[in-house]
N, C-alpha and C positions, 0 to 999 in steps of 0.2 A: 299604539301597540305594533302596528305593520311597521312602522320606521326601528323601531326597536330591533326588531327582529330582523329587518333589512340587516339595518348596524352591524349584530352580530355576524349575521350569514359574510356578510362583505369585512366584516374584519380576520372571522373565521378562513376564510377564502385566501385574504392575503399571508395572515402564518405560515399557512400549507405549503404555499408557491414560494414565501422564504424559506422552508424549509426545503422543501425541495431543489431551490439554488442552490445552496448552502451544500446539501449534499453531491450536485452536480458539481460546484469548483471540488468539493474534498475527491471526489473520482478524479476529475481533469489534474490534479495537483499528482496523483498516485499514477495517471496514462504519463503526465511527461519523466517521472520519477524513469517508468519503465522505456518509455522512447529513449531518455539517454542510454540506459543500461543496455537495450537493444543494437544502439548505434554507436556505442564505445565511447560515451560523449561525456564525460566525465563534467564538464561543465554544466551540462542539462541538469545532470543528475545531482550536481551541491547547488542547483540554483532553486532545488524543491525542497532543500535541508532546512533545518533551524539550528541552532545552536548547539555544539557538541552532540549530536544526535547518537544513539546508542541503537546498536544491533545487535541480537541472540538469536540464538539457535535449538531448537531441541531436537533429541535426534539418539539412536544407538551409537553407543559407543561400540569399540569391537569386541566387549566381551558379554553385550548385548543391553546391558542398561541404559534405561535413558537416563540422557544429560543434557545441560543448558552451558554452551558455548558462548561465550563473548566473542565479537569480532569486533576489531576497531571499525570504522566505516570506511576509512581514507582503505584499509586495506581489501574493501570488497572494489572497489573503486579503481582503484588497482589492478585487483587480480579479472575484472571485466574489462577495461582497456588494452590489457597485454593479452589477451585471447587473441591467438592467429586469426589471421582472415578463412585459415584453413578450415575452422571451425565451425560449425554452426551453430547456433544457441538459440532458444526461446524460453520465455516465459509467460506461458500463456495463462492470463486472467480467467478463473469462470465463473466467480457471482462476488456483486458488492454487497455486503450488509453495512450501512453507515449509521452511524447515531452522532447527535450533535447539541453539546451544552453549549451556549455562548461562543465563547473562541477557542472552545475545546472539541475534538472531534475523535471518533473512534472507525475505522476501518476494517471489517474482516474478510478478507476474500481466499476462496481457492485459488488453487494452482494447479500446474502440473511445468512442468519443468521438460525440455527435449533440448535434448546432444546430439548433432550430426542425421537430424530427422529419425530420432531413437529417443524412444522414453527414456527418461534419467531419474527421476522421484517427483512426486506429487504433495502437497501439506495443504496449509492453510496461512497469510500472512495475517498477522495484524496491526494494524498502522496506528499510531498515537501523534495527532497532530496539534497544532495550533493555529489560532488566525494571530497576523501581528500586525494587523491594522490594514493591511493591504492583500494580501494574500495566506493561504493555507501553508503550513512549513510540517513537514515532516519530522517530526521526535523523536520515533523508539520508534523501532520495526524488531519483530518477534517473530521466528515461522516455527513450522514444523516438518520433518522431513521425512517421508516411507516411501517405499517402492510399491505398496499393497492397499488393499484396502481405499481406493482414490476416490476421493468427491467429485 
């Protein structure tokens, strides 16, 4: 009976702390996503992609509706490397929510966004990734974007 019950506790045990890796590379996968994007580094930042990856946006439009933007990626990708040095940008992470099927992975985190050490909008992203045998690859990124109301 005690061995049994070892068993489980120690198999129990080990799940946990796979999960808990599992979730630690899906954060490290989403820090270097934003290292490149922080460092204009265009390469850092397709070397956490997966294939065709897809980006939206929700957000007011100007006659105050919300809408859901498509951006291609190469164009966010883009428009963060041709950002003058004049500039300053952050995007500052504040909470991981992670959940994890096999080689499927869901990310949700806050944000807040700052310009030139000036608030810019704050949301929420959510990361839809994959593992492809080696490492976690980034799929579908989705945010949300207000000036009010900040997590």
């Amino acid at each position: 009976m005690f061995k049994s019950i070892l068993l489980s506790f120690l198999v129990g045990t080990l799940a946990v702390h796979s999960q808990q890796s599992s979730e630690n590379e899906v954060q490290k996968t989403i820090e270097r996503f934003f290292e490149g994007f922080h460092d204009q580094d265009s390469t850092l930042m397709r070397s956490v992609l997966g294939p065709n990856p897809i980006l939206q946006t929700i957000g007011l439009n100007r006659e105050g509706k919300t809408q859901v933007r498509d951006i291609p990626f190469d164009e966010l990708i883009k428009a963060i490397v041709s950002i003058p040095d004049s500039v300053a940008f952050e995007e500052r992470i504040g909470s991981y929510k992670i959940r994890i099927d096999g080689p499927m992975a869901n990310a949700w985190t806050t944000y807040e966004f700052w310009r030139n050490n000036a608030f810019s909008h704050c949301g929420v992203n959510s990361f839809q990734l994959y593992h492809d045998g080696g490492s976690w690859k980034i799929l579908y990124l989705i945010d949300t974007r207000r000036k009010e109301d900040c997590p």
